[in-house]
Each structure stands twice: as structure tokens, then as C-alpha cells.
C-alpha positions in Angstrom: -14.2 -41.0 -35.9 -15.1 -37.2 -36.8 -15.2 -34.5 -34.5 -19.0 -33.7 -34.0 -20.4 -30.3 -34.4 -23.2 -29.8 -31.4 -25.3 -27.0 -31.1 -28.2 -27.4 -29.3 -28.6 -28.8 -25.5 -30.4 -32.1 -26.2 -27.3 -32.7 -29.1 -24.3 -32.4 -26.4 -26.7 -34.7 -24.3 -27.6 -37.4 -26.7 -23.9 -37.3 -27.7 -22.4 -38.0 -23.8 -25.3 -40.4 -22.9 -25.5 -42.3 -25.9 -26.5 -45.8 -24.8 -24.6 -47.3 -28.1 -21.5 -46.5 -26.1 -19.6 -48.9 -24.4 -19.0 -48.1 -20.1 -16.2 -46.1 -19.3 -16.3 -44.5 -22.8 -14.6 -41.3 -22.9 -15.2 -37.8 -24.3 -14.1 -34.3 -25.2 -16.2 -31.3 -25.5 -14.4 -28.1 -27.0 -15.7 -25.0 -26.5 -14.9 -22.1 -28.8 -16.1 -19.6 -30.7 -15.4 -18.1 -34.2 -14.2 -14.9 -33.0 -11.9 -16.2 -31.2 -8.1 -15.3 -32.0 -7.2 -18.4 -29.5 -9.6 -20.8 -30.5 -8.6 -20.0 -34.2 -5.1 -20.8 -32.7 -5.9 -24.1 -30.8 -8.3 -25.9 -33.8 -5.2 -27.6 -35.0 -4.3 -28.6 -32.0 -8.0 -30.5 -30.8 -7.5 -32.2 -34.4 -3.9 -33.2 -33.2 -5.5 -34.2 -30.3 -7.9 -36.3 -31.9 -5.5 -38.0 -33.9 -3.7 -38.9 -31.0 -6.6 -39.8 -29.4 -9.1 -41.4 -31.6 -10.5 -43.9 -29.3 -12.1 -40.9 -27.3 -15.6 -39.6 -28.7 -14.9 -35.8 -30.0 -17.5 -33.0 -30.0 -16.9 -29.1 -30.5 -19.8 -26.3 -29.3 -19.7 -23.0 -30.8 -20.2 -20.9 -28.0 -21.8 -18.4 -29.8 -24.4 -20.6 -31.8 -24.9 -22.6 -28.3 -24.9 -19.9 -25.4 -26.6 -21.8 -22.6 -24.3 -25.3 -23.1 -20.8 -23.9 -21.4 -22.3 -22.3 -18.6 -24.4 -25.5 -17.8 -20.9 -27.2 -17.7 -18.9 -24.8 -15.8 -17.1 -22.9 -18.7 -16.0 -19.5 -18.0 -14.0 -18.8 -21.2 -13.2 -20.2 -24.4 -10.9 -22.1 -25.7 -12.3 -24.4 -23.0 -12.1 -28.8 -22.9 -14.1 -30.5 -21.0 -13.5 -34.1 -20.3 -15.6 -37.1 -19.8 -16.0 -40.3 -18.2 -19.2 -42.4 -18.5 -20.9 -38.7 -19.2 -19.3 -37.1 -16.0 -17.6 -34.6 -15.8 -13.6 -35.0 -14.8 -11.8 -32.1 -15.6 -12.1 -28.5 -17.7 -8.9 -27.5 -19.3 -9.0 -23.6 -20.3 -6.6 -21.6 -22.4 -4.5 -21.9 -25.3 -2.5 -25.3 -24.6 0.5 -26.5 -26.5 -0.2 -29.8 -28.0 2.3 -31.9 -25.7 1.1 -30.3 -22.5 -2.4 -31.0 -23.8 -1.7 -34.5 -23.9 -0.3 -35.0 -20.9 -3.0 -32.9 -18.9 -5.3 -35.1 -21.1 -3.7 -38.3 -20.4 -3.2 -37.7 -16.7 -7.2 -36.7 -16.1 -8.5 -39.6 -17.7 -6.0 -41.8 -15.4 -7.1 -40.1 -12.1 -10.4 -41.5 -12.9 -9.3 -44.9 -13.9 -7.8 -45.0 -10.5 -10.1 -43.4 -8.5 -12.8 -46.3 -9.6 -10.8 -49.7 -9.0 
């Protein structure tokens, strides 16, 4: 699985709501933008990430080519992640994050939800 580029509104929806997708299917959205010194900076790590992680569906919004998605999901500033269960929205992880600490931030969001729903 690729890391999907998305830069209109109905893109990032089709991409979270996709009916092809199996319940509970899980999903990153990273906000950058090209300007961006820490974005630059944290690319390697979302592809570390999605190495780590392949099972999870990947996309990545310029902000700058797609100015109305982040504020329709909360994003204040870029790098931004924002994580997704069944197409809701879980958590939002801002900053420039090590990879490890990504992972486990990663890790223990998506398992709040899994307990939260038995």
C-alpha cells in the first residue's frame, strides 16, 4: 500500500469512507506543506511509519494545495496526523515527532478505541 496524495475535499472523503474497506479499518491523514522546514523533517518519518504500519490506509494533504481540508478536521499547524477509525476521528498528533514516540502515540490511540468499543 502507497501513501495517497489527496487534494481536494471530496478525495480525503472518498478515501476515509470508502465502502471497499473492511469495518474498523484504520487511517492516517498527514498534513504538511512544502515549505515547511518540519514537515521536510518528518516525511521520512510518516514513510517509517508506514512501513511499520502497512495495514493502516495512508493519505498526505498538502496544506497549501488543499486550504479548507485541515481546518475542517481541527488542524491548527502542520506537521499535523490525524487518525482514524471507521472514518472518525480519534486523535490529532502535531509537531515534529521522533519516530519511536510516533509509534507509540500511534499505537496507544488506535488501542483506546479498540477498548472503548468492546
Amino acid at each position: 500500500m502507497t501513501i495517497t496524495n489527496l487534494a481536494e475535499p471530496h478525495e480525503v472523503t472518498r478515501f476515509l469512507y470508502d465502502a471497499d474497506k473492511p469495518e474498523g479499518q484504520r487511517a492516517i491523514l498527514y498534513f504538511s506543506a512544502s515549505w515547511c522546514r518540519p514537515c521536510q523533517n518528518m516525511q521520512g518519518i510518516v514513510e517509517q511509519l508506514h512501513r511499520h504500519a502497512n495495514e493502516i490506509a495512508f493519505g498526505r494533504i498538502d496544506v497549501a494545495q488543499a486550504p479548507t481540508v485541515a481546518p475542517a478536521f481541527g488542524i491548527k499547524s502542520v506537521p499535523s496526523l490525524a487518525l482514524f477509525e471507521d472514518a472518525r476521528l480519534i486523535a490529532i498528533i502535531a509537531g515534529e515527532v521522533p519516530l519511536q514516540r510516533l509509534l507509540h502515540r500511534v499505537a496507544t490511540a488506535f488501542a483506546g478505541v479498540t477498548a472503548s468499543t468492546r
